[in-house]
N, C-alpha and C positions, 0 to 999 in steps of 0.2 A: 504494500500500500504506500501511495505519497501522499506524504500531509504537503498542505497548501497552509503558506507562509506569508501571512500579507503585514508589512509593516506599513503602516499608514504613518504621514506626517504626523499627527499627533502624540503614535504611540515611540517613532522616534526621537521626539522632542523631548517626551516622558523619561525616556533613555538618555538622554543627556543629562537632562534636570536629576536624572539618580545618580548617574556618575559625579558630576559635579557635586554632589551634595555629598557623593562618600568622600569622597578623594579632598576637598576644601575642609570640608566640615567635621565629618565623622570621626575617620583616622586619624587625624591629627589630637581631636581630643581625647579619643581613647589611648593614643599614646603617650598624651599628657600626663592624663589620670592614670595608669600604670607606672609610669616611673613616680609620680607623686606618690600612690598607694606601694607601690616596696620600698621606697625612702623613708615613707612613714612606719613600714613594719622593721625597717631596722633600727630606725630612730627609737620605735617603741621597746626593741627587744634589748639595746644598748639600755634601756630605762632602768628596765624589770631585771635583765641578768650584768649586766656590767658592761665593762669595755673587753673587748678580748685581749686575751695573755697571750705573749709570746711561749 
């Protein structure tokens, strides 16, 4: 069987507007918030157990 493929102007414009959106917006903050959130778990763990020893 062939499936039939129609991208319409609108739905590739939607396709743009989603890549831009991950690529601007998304990714950048979630890698924001992941290195903030493991500087904060080490920050917290140096609290709670100490500085590490040699």
């Amino acid at each position: 069987m062939k499936q039939q493929t129609s991208n319409t102007g609108a739905e590739k414009k939607g396709e743009w507007k989603l890549f831009l959106f991950l690529t601007v917006f998304l990714f950048p903050i979630l890698a924001t918030v992941s290195v903030f959130g493991y500087g904060f778990i080490i920050w917290m763990s140096h609290i709670l157990f100490g500085l590490p020893t040699h």
